[in-house]
C-alpha positions as CSV (number, residue, x, y, z in Angstrom):
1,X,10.9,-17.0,2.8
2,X,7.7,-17.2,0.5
3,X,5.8,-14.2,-0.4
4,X,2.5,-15.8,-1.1
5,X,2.8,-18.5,1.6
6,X,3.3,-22.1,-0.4
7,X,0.4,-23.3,2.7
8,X,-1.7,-21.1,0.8
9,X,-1.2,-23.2,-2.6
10,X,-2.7,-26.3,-1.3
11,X,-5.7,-26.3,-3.4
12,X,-3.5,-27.4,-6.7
13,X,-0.1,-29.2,-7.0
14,X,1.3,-27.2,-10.1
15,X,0.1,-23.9,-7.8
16,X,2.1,-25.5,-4.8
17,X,5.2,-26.4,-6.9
18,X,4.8,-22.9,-8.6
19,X,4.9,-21.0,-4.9
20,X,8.9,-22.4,-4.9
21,X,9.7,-20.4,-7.8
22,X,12.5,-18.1,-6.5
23,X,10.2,-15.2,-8.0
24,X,8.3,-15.7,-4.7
25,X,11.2,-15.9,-2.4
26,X,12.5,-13.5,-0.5
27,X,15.7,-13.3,2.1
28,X,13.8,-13.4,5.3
29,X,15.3,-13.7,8.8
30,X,14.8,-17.2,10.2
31,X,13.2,-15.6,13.7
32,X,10.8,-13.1,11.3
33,X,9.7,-16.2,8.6
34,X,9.2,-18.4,11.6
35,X,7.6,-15.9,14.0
36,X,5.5,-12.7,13.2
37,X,5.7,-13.5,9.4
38,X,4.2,-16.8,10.3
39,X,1.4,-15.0,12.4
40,X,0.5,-12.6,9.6
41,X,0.8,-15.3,6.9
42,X,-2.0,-17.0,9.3
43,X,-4.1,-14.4,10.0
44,X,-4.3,-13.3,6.6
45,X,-5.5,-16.9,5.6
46,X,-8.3,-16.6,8.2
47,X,-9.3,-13.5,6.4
48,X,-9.4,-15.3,3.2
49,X,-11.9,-17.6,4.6
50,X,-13.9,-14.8,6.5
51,X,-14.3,-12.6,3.5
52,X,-15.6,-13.6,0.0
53,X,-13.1,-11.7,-1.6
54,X,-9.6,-10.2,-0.8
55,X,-6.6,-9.3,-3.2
56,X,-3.1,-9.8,-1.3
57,X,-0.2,-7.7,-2.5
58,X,3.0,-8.8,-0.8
59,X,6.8,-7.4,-0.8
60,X,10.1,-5.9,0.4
61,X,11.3,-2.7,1.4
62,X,14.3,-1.2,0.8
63,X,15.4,1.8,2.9
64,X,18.1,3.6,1.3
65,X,19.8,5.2,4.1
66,X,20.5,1.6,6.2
67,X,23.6,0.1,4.9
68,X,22.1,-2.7,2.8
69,X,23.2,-6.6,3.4
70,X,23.4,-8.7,0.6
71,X,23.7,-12.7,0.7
72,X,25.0,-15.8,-1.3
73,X,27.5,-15.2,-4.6
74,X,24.9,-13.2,-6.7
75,X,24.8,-10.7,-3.8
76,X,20.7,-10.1,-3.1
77,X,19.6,-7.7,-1.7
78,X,17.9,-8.0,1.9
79,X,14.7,-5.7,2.3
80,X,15.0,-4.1,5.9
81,X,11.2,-4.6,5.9
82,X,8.1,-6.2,4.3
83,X,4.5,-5.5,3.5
84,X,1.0,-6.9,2.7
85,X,-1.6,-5.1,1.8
86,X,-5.1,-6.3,1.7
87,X,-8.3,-5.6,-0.1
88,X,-11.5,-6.6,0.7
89,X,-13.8,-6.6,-2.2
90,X,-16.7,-7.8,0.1
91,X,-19.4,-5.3,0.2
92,X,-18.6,-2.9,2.4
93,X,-14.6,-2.6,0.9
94,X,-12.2,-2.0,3.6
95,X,-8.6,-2.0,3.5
96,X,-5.6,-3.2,6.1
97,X,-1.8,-2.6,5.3
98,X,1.3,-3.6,7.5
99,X,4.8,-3.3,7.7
100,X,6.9,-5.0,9.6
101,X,10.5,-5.3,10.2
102,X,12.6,-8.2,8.9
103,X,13.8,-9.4,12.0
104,X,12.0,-11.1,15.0
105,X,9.5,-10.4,17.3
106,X,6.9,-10.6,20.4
107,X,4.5,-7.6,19.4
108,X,1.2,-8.4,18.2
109,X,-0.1,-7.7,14.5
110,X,-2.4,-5.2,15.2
111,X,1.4,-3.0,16.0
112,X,2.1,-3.1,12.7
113,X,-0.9,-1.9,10.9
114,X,-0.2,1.3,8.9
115,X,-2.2,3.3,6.2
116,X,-2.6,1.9,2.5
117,X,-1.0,5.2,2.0
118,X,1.7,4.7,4.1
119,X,2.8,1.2,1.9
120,X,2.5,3.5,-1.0
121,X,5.2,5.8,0.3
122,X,7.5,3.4,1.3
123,X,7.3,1.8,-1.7
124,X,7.0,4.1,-4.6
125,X,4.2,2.0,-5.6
126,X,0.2,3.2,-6.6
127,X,-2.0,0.1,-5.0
128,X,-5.3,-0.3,-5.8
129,X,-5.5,2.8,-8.8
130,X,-8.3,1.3,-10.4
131,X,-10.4,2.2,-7.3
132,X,-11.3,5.7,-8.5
133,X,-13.9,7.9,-6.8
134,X,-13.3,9.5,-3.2
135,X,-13.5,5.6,-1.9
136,X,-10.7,4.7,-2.8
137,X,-8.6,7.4,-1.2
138,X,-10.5,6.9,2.0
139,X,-9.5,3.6,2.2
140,X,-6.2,3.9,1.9
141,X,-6.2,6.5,4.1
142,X,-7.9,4.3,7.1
143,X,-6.5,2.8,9.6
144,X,-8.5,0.5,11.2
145,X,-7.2,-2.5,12.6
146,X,-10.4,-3.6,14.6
147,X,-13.1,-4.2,11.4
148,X,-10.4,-6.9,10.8
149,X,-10.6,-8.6,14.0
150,X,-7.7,-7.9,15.3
């Protein structure tokens, strides 16, 4: 499955021929690409037109303790879960994370939203560090699914 969703490329060939890079593929369930992915994939696009700004930060998590499945002859890796994490530089910032499990299912979106924070842990990773100041750690702190709409 794409990472940055190739729909989302439509504005430029060379962008859409670039989303097929295997750099923005990941091994995705066929019943989580085609289902909930899809959704959030969606729903994040209508936030892109909503807002006049967002930065989307996608990936894979890997959980150390599950006994990891790897595919195909060079033997990668499949993340147990994935992320997005989105910024809204529109006056006022907010910020909406989500993790979801790489397999199907029924539940809506708004089951999946976690803290900024909580990506962060998961991940290892430091989102958003240029966001100094005592915003930035309330953001990331927040959950708050309903100033999204959902």
């Amino acid at each position: 499955g794409h990472l940055a969703p190739a729909a989302d490329m439509a504005f430029s060939q060379e962008a859409m021929s670039e989303s097929f890079y295997m750099s923005n593929m990941s091994p995705q369930r066929p019943a989580f690409n085609r289902g909930v992915w899809q959704k959030l994939e969606s729903t994040v696009r209508r936030f892109a037109i909503n807002e006049e700004s967002i930065t989307v930060i996608t990936g894979g998590i890997f959980i150390e303790d599950e006994e990891p499945i790897y595919i195909g002859i060079n033997k990668v890796r499949v993340p147990e879960f994935f992320y997005k994490v989105i910024l809204d530089e529109t006056p006022p910032r907010k910020m909406i994370a989500f993790i979801l499990p790489n397999k199907g299912s029924k539940k809506q979106l708004d089951k999946f939203v976690v803290s900024v924070d909580d990506v962060e842990e998961a991940t290892g990773l430091d989102f958003f560090a240029e966001i100094k100041n005592g915003e930035g750690a309330k953001l990331e702190s927040e959950i708050n699914a309903t100033q999204w709409g959902l």
